[in-house]
C-alpha positions in Angstrom: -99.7 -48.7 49.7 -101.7 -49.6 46.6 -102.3 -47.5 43.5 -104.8 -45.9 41.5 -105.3 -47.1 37.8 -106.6 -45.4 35.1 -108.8 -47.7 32.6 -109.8 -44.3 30.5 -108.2 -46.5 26.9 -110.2 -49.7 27.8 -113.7 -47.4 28.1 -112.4 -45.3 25.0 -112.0 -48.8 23.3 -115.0 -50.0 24.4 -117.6 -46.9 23.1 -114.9 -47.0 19.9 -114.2 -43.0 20.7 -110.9 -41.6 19.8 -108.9 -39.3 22.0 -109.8 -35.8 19.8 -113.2 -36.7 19.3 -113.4 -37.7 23.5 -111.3 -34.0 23.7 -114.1 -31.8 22.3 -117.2 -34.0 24.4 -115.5 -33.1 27.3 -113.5 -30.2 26.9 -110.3 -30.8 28.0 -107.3 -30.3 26.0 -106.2 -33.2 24.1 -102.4 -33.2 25.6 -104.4 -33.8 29.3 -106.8 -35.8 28.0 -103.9 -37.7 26.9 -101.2 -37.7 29.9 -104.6 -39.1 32.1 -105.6 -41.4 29.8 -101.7 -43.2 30.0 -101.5 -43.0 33.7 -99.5 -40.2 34.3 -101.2 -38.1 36.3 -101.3 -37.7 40.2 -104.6 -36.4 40.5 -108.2 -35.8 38.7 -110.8 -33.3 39.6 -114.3 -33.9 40.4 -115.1 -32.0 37.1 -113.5 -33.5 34.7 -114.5 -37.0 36.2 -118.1 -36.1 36.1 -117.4 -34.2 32.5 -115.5 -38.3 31.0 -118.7 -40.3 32.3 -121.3 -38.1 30.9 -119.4 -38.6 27.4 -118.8 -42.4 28.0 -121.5 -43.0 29.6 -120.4 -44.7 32.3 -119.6 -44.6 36.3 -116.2 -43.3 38.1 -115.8 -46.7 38.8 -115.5 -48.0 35.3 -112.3 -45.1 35.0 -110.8 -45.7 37.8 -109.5 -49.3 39.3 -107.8 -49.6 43.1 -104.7 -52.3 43.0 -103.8 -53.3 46.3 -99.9 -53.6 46.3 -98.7 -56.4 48.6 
């Protein structure tokens, strides 16, 4: 079964946005902001998916990365 990464601190790095300043764009508290932004987290919601891309400016796909394990 393969995973789902999270490539939230390479878009973050990318825009040069910090994690409080990213916090109070999307309004989501800087501890979750956090835990998702290092991977550990089992699941996002459409929300707050939608709520990251409008602040980055970019698509779900930029966030999120599928590894096939073999």
């Amino acid at each position: 079964m393969g995973e789902i990464i999270v490539r939230l601190d390479r878009v973050m790095a990318d825009r040069k946005i910090g994690l409080n300043e990213l916090s109070e764009r999307v309004g989501i508290a800087n501890v979750n902001l956090s835990k998702l932004k290092n991977g550990h987290v089992s699941a996002v919601r459409f929300s707050t998916l939608c709520a990251l891309c409008e602040a980055l400016d970019c698509q779900p796909g930029d966030l999120l990365e599928f590894s096939k394990k073999e």
